[in-house]
C-alpha positions as CSV (number, residue, x, y, z in Angstrom):
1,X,-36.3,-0.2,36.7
2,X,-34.4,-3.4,36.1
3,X,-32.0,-3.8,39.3
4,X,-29.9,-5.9,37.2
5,X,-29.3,-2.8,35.1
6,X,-29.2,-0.1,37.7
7,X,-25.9,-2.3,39.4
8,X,-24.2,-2.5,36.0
9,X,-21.2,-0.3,36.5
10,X,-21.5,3.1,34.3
11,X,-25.7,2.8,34.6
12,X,-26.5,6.3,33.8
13,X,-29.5,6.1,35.8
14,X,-27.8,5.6,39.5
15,X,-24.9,8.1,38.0
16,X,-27.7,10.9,37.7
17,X,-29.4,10.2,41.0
18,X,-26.0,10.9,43.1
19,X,-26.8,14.2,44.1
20,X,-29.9,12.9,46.0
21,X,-28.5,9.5,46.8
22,X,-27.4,8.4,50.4
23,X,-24.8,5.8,50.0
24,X,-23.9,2.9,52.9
25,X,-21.4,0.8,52.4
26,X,-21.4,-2.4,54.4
27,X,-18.5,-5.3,55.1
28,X,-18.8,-8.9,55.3
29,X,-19.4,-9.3,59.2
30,X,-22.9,-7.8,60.9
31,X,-22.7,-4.2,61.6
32,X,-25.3,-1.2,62.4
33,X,-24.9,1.7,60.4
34,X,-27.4,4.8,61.1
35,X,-28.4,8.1,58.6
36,X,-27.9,10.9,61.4
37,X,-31.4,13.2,61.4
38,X,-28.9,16.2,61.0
39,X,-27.3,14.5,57.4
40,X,-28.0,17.2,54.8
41,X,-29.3,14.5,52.8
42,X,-32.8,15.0,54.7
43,X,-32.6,18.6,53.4
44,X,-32.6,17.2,49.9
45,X,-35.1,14.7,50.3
46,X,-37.5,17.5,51.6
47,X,-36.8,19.4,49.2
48,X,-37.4,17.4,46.5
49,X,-40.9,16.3,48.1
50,X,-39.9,12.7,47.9
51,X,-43.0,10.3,48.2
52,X,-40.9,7.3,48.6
53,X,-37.7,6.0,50.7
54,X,-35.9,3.4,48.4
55,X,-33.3,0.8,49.9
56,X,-31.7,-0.6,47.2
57,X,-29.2,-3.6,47.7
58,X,-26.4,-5.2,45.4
59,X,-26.5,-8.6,47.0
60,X,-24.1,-11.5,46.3
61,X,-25.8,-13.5,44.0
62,X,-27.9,-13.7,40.8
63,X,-31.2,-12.3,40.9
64,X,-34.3,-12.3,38.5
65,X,-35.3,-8.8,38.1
66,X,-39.1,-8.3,39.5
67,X,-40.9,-5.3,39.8
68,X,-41.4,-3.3,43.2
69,X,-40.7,-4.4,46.3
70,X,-40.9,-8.0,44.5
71,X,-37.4,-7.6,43.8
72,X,-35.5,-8.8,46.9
73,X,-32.6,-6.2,46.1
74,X,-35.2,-3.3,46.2
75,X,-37.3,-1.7,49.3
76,X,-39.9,0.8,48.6
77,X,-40.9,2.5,51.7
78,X,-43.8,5.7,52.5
79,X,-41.1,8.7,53.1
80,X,-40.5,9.4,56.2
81,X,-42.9,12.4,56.5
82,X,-45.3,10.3,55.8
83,X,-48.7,9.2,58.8
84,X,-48.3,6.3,57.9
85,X,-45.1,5.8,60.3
86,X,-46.8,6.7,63.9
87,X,-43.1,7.7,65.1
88,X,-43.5,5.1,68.3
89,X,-39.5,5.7,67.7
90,X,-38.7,8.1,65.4
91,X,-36.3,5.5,63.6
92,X,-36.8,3.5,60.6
93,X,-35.1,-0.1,60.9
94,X,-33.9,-2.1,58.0
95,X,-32.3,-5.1,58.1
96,X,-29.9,-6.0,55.0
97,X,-29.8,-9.6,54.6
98,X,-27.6,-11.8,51.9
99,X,-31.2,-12.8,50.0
100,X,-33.6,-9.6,50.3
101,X,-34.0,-6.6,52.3
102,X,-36.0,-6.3,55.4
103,X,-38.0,-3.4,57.4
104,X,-37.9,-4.0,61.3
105,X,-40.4,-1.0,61.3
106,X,-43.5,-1.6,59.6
107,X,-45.5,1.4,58.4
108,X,-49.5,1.4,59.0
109,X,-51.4,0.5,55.9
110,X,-52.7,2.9,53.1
């Protein structure tokens, strides 16, 4: 999926994905911002058996569209029922940045 595309306003992919899409909005300053284990959101995700836990970013800038996690505006992560977490904290930690995103937690290899 072309990132470049999916950030296009209208893009009919993001439009159908609402229902199962968690939405964070960030200023200009630094700030924390947490998804609650209690959002209902997790209840969709479950039920959907999602595989994945995507972070995608519309970051100031202009981008070359890249697959995967190659893109710096996209984070593919295991989901978070996934072993491959450990749960040390039982919190996933993601740093959004003005050039790529970043995960502070770092899931155990395949």
């Amino acid at each position: 999926m072309s990132m470049t595309d999916y950030w296009t306003p209208g893009n009919q992919l993001r439009k159908s994905a609402q229902e199962y899409t968690y939405v964070i909005q960030f200023g200009q300053g630094p700030c924390t911002k947490a998804l609650g284990k209690k959002d209902p959101i997790w209840s969709k995700w479950k039920n959907r058996k999602v595989e994945y836990l995507l972070v995608l970013a519309d970051l100031p800038g202009v981008f070359t569209d890249r697959a995967g996690n190659e893109d710096a505006r996209r984070l593919q992560l295991p989901a978070t029922n996934s072993k491959r977490w450990g749960w040390r904290d039982k919190k996933i930690d993601i740093r959004i940045e003005e050039s790529n995103i970043v995960s502070l937690t770092i899931p155990k290899p395949d």
